[in-house]
N, C-alpha and C positions, 0 to 999 in steps of 0.2 A: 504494500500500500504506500510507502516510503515514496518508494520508486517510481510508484504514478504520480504521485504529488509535485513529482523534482521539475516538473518545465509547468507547476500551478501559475507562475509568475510572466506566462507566456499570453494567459487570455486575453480578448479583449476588450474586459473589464475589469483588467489589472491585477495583483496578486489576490489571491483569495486567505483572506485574514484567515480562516476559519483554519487551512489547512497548515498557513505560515506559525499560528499559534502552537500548532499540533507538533510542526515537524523543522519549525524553526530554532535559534537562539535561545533558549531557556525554555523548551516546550518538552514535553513530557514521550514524545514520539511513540506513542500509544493511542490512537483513534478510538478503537476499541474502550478503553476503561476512560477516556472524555467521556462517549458517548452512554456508557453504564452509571455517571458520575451524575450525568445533567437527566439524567431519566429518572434516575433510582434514587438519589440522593440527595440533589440537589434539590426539589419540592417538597422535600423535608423539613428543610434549613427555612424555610418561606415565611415572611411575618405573617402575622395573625392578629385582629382584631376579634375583639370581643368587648360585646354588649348587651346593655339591660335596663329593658323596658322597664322604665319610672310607676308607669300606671299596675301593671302586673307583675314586677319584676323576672319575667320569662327574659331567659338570658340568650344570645343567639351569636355564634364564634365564626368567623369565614376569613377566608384569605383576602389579602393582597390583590392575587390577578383574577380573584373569584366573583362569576356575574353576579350580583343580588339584584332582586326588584323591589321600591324602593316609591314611596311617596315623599316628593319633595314642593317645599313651599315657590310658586311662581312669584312675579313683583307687584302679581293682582290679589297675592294672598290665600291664591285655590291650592289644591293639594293635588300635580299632576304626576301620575305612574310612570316609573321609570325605570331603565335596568343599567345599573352603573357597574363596575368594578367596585371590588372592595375596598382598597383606598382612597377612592372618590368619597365614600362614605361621610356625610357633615353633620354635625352634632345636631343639628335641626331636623333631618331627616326621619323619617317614618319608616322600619324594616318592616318588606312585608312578607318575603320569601327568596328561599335559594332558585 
């Protein structure tokens, strides 16, 4: 795999980071256990959110890059449905499902 990678720097659309990380200067030259690393381990490591409804104290945990749906206040004051990522998340906001 090494071997295919060695003229990456030929495309053109330039060197390809992905492979120069892998199999360049300080890179680990193992594709293999990158790709075991970002699959398997890596969305372990993942921040998390967690929270808890005031009114019922029902507590509700989700990620980072995770969709929620979501009532959130407009500039008119209505409460309009929406699906954000988890980090989007604003203390104003209304959870209403994964």
């Amino acid at each position: 795999m090494c071997l295919a990678m060695a003229d990456c720097g030929l495309n053109e659309n330039g060197i390809d980071q992905v492979c120069y990380d892998i199999y360049g200067p300080g890179g680990s030259n193992d594709a293999h256990s990158v790709t075991g690393f970002n699959t398997f381990i890596s969305p372990i490591h993942g921040k998390i959110l967690e929270i808890e409804d005031s009114e019922t104290g029902e507590k509700h945990v989700f990620g980072h890059e995770q969709k929620i749906k979501i009532k959130r206040k407009s500039f008119t004051g209505e409460l309009t449905d929406m699906e954000v990522l988890g980090k989007d998340f604003r203390p104003d906001d209304v959870f209403v499902s994964y």
